[in-house]
ZATIVEX-906028 format. One record per residue (C-alpha): residue in one letter; x, y negated, z; chain. Coordinates in nm, 2 decimals, always signed. Layout:
BEGIN
{residuo: A | x: X | y: Y | z: Z | cadena: A} $
...
# end
This chain:
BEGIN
{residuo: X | x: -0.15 | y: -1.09 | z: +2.07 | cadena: A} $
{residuo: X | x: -0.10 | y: -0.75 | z: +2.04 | cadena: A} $
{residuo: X | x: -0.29 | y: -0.49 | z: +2.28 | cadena: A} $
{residuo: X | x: -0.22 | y: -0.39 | z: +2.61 | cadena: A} $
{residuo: X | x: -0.10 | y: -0.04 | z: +2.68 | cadena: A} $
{residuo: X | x: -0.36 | y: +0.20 | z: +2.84 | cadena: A} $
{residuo: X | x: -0.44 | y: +0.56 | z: +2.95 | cadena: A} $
{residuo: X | x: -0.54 | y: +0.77 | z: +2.68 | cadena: A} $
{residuo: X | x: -0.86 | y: +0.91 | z: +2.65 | cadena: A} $
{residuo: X | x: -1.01 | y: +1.23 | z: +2.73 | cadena: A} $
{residuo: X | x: -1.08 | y: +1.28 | z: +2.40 | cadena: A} $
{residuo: X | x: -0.70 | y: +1.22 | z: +2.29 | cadena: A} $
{residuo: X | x: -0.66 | y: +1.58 | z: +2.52 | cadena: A} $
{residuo: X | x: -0.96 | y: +1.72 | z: +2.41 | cadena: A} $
{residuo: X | x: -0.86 | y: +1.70 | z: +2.05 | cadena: A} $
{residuo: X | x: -0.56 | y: +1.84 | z: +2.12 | cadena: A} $
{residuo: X | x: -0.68 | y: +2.14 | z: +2.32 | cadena: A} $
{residuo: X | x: -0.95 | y: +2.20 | z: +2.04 | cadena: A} $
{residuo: X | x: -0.67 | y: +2.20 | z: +1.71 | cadena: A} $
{residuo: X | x: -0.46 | y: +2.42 | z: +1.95 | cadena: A} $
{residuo: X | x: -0.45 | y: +2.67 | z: +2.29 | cadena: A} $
{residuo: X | x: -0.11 | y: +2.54 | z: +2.41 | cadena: A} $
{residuo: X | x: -0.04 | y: +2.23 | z: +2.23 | cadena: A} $
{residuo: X | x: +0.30 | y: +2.17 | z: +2.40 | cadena: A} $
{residuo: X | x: +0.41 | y: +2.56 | z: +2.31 | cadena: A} $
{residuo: X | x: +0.43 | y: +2.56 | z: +2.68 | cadena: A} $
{residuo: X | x: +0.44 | y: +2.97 | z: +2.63 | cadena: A} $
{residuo: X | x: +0.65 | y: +3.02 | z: +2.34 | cadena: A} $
{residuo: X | x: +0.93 | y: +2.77 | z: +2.38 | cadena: A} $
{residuo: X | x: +1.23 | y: +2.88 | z: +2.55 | cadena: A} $
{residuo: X | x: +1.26 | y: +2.49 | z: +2.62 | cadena: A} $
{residuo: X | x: +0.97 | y: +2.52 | z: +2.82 | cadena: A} $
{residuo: X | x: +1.10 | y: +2.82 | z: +3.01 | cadena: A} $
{residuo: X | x: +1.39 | y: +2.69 | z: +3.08 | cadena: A} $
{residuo: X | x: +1.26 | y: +2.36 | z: +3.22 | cadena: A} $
{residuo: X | x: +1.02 | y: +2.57 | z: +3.46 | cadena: A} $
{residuo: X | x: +1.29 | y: +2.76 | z: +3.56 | cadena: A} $
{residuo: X | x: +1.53 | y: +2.46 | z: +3.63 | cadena: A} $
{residuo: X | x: +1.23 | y: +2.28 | z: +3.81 | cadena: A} $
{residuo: X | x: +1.13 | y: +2.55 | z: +4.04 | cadena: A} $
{residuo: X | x: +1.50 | y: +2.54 | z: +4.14 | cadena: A} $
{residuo: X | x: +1.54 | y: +2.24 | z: +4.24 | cadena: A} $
{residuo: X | x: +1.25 | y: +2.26 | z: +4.48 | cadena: A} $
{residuo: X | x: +1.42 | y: +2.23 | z: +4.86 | cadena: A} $
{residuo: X | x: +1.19 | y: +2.42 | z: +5.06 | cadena: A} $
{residuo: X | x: +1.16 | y: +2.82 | z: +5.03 | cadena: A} $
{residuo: X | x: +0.77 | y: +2.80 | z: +5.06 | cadena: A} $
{residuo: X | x: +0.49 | y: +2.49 | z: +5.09 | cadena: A} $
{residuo: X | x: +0.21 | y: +2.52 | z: +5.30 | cadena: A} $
{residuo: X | x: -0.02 | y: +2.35 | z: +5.07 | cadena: A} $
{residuo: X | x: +0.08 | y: +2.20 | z: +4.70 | cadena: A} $
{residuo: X | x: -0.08 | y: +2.02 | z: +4.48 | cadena: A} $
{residuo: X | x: -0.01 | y: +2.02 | z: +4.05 | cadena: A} $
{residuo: X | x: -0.11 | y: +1.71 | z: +3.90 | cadena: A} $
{residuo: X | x: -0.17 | y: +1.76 | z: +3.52 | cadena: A} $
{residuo: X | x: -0.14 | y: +2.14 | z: +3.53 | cadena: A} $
{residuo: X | x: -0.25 | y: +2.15 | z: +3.20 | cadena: A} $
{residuo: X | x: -0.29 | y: +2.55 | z: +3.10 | cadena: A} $
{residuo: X | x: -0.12 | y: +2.67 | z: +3.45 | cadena: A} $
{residuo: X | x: +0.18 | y: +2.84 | z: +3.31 | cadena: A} $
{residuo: X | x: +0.36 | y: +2.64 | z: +3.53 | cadena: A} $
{residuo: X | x: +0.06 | y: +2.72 | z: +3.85 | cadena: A} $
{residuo: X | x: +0.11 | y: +3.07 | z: +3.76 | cadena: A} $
{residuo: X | x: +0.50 | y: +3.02 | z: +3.83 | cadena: A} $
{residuo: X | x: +0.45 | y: +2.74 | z: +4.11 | cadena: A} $
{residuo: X | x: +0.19 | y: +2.97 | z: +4.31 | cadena: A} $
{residuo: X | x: +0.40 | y: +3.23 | z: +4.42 | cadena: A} $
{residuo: X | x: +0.59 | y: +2.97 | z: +4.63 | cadena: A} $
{residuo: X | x: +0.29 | y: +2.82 | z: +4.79 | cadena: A} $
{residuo: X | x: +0.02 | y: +2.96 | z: +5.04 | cadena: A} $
{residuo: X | x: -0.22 | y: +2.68 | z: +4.92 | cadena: A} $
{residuo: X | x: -0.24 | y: +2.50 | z: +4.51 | cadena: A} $
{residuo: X | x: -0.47 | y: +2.30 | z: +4.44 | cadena: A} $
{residuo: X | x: -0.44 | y: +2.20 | z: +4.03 | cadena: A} $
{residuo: X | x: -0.60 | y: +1.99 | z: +3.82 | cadena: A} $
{residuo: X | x: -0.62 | y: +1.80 | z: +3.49 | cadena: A} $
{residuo: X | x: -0.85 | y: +1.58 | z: +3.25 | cadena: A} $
{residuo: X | x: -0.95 | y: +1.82 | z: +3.00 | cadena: A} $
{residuo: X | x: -1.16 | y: +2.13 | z: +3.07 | cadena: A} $
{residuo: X | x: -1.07 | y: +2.30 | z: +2.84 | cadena: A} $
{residuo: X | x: -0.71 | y: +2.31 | z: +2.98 | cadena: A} $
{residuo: X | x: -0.87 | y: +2.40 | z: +3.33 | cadena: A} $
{residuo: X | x: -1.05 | y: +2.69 | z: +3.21 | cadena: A} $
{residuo: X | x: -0.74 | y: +2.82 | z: +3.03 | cadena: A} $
{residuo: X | x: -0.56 | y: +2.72 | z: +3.40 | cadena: A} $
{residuo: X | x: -0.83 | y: +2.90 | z: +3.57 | cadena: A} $
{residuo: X | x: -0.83 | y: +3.26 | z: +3.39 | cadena: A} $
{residuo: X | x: -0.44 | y: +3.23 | z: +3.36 | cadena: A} $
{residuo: X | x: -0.42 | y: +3.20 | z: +3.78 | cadena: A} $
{residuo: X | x: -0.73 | y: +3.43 | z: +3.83 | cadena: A} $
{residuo: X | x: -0.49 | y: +3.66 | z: +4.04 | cadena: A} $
{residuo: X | x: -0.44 | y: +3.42 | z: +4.25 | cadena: A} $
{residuo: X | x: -0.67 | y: +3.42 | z: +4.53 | cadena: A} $
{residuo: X | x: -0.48 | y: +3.07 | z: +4.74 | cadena: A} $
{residuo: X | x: -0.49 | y: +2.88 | z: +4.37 | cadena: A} $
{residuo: X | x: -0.77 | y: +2.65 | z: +4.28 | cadena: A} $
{residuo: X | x: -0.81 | y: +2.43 | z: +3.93 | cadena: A} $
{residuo: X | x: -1.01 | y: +2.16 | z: +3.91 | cadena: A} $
{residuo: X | x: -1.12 | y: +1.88 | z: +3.64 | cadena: A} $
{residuo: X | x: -1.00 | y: +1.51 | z: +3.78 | cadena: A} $
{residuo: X | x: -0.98 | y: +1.22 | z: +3.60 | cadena: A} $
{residuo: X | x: -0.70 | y: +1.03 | z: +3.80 | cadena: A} $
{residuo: X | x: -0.61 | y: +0.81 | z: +3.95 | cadena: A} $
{residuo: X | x: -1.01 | y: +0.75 | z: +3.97 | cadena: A} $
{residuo: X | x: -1.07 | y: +1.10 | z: +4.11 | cadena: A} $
{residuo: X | x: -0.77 | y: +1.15 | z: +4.35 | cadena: A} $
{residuo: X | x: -0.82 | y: +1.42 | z: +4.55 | cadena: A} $
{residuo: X | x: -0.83 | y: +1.24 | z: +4.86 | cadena: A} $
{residuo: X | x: -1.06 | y: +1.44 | z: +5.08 | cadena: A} $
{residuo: X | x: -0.81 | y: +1.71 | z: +5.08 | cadena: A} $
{residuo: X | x: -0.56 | y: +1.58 | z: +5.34 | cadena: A} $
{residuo: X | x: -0.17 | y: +1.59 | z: +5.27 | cadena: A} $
{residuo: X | x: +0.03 | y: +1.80 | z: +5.06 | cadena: A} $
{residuo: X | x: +0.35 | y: +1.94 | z: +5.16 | cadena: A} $
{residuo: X | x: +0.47 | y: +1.94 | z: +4.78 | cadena: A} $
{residuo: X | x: +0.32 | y: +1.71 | z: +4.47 | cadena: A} $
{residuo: X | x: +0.48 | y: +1.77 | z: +4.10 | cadena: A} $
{residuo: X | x: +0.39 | y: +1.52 | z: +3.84 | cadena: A} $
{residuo: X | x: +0.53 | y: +1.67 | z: +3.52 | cadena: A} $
{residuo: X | x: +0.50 | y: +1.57 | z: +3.21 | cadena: A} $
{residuo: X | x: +0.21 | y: +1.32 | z: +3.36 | cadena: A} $
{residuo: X | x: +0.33 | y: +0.98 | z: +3.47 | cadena: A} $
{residuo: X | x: +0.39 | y: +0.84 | z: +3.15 | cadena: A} $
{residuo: X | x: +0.03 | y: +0.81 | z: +3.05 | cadena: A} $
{residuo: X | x: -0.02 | y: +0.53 | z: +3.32 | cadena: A} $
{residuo: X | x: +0.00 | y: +0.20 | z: +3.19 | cadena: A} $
{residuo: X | x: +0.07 | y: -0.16 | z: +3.41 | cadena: A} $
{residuo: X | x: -0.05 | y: -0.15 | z: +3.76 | cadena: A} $
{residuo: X | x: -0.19 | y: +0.23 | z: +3.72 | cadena: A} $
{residuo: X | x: +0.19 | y: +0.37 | z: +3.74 | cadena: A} $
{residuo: X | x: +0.24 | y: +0.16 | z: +4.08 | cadena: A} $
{residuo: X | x: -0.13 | y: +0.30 | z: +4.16 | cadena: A} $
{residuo: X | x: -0.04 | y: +0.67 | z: +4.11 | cadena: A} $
{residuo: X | x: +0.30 | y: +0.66 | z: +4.30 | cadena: A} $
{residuo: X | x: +0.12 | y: +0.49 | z: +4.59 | cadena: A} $
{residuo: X | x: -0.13 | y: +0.76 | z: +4.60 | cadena: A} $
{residuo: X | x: +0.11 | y: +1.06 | z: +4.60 | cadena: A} $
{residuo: X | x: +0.34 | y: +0.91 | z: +4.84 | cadena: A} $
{residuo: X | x: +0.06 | y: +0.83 | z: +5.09 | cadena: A} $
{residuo: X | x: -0.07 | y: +1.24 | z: +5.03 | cadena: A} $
{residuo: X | x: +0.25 | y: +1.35 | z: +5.10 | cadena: A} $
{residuo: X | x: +0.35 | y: +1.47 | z: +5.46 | cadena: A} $
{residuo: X | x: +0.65 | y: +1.25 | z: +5.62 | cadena: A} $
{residuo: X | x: +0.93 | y: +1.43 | z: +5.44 | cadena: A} $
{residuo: X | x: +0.72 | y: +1.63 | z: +5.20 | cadena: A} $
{residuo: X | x: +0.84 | y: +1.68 | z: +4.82 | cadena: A} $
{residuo: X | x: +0.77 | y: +1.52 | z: +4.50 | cadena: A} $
{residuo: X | x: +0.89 | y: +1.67 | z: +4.22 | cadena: A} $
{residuo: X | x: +0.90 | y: +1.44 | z: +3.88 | cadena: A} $
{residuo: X | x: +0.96 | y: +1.58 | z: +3.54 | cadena: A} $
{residuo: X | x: +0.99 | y: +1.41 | z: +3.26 | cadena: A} $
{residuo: X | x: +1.04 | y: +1.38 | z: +2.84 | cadena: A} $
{residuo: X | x: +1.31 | y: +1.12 | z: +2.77 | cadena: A} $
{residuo: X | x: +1.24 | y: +1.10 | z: +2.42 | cadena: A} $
{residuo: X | x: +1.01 | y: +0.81 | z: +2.33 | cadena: A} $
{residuo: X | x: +0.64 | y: +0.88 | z: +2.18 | cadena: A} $
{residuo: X | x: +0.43 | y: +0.69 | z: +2.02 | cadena: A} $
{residuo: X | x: +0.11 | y: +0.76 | z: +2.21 | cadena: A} $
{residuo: X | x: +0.24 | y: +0.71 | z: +2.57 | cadena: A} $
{residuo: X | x: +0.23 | y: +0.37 | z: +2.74 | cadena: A} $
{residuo: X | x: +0.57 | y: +0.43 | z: +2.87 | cadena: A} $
{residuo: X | x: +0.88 | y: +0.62 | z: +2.85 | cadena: A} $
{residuo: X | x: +1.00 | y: +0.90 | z: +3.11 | cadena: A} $
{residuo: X | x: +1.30 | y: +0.70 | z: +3.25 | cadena: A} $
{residuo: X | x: +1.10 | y: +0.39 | z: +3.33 | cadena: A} $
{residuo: X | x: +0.89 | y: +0.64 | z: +3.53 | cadena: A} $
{residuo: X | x: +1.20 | y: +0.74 | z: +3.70 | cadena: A} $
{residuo: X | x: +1.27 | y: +0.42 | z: +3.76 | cadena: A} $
{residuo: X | x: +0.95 | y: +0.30 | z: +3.92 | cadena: A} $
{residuo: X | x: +0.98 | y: +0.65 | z: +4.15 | cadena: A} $
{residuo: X | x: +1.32 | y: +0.52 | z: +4.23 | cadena: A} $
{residuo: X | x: +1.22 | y: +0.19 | z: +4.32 | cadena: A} $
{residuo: X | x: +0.96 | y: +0.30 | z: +4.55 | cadena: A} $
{residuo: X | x: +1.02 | y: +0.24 | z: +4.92 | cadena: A} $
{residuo: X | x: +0.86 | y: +0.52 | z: +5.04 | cadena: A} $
{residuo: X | x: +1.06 | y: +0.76 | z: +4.85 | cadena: A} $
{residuo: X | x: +1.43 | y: +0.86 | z: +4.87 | cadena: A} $
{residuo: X | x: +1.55 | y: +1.10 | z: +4.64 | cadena: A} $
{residuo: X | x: +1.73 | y: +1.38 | z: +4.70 | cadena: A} $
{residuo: X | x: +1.79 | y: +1.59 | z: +4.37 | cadena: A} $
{residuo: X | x: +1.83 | y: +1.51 | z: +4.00 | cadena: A} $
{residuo: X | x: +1.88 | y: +1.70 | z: +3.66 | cadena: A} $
{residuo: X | x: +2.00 | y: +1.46 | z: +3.38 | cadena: A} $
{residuo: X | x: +2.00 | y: +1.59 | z: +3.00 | cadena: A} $
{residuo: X | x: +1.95 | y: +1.49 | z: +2.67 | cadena: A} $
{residuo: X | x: +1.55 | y: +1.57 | z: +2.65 | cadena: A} $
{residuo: X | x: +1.44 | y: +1.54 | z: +3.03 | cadena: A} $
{residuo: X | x: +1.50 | y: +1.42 | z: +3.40 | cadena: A} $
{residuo: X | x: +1.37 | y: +1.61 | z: +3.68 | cadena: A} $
{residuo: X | x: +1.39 | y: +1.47 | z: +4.01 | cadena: A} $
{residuo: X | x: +1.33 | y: +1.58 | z: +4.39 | cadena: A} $
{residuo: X | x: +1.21 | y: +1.30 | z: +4.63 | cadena: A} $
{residuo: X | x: +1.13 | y: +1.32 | z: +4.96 | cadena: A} $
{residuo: X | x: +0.88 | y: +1.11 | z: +5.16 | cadena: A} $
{residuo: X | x: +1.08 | y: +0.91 | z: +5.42 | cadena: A} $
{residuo: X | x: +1.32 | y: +0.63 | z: +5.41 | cadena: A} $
{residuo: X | x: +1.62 | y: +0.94 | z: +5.38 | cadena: A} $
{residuo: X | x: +1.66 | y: +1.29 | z: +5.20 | cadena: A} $
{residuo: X | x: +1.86 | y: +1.50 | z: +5.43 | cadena: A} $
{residuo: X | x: +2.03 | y: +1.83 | z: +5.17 | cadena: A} $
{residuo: X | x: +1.90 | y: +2.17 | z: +5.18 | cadena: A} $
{residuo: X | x: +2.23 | y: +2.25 | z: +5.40 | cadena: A} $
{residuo: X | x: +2.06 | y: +1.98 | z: +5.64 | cadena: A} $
{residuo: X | x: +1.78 | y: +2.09 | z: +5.66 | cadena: A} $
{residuo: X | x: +1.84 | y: +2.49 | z: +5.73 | cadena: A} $
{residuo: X | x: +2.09 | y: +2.33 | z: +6.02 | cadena: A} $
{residuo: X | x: +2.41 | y: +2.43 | z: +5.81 | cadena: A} $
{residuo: X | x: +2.55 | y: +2.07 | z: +5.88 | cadena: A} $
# end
């Protein structure tokens, strides 16, 4: 019988933050860029009261996310990553990085959030653990509060599952009703909303 799937160790990201600073070339590749850029535009709301990054990894996407926010609260497993995260959003005096496990250490002492982004993160949860994580950021969102997704479509050998069975299980989720998506060869970003609807941008500014 051949093993079960699970999450990967710390020390899986703790290798890779010790053989290299940005693993993921997340800033040197124009890829990168241009899937920051394309995710901050897909986000509905001008500006979030209080957002929270899960897997922030270095924070070259906090440094682009906090500008939008008045409150970011980060976080990730290795701290090596959050120290990086930490001195890279040092100018930011509404940003705070922290080291969580999840979905063990789920920051649930810190109310809701008016924006969530799993990027690059879901597919590290194996089984049950997917359905756990999805639960947990739907139930932290505010009723009609934002989730954005983003993930690789490529498969990889040392994730438990692929990015559009992630997409999938977001889809699938009753709480969640989507309201944006960007398709491509190499990733899906998606916008959902927490409701049983997702009125457009237009709807919401009162345009229709």
């Amino acid at each position: 019988m051949s093993a079960q799937p699970s999450i990967p160790a710390p020390e899986y990201f703790r290798h890779l933050y010790e053989t290299s600073a940005d693993p993921w070339g997340f800033t040197s590749r124009w890829y990168e860029q241009r899937k920051y850029a394309l995710s901050l535009a897909l986000l509905p709301e001008r500006r979030y009261r209080r957002a929270l990054e899960l897997g922030c990894s270095i924070g070259v996407f906090t440094a682009l996310l906090a500008p939008r926010c008045d409150r970011l609260l980060a976080c990730d497993v290795s701290p090596i990553a959050v120290r990086a995260a930490g001195e890279r959003t040092a100018a930011f005096g509404h940003v705070r990085v922290e080291r969580r496990t999840l979905p063990g250490q789920w920051p649930g002492d810190e109310g809701r959030f008016d924006l969530i982004t799993a990027s690059e993160l879901l597919y590290y949860f194996p089984g049950a653990e997917l359905d756990r994580m999805i639960g947990l950021i739907t139930a932290a969102l505010h009723p009609g509060g934002t989730l954005l997704a983003v993930h690789w479509r490529h498969p990889v050998a040392e994730y438990p599952r692929g990015g559009e069975e992630v997409h999938r299980a977001l889809a699938g989720h009753a709480g969640l009703a989507r309201l944006a998506e960007h398709r491509e060869a190499d990733f899906l970003a998606e916008i959902y909303l927490r409701g049983a609807t997702a009125p457009s941008v237009a709807e919401i500014e009162g345009l229709v």
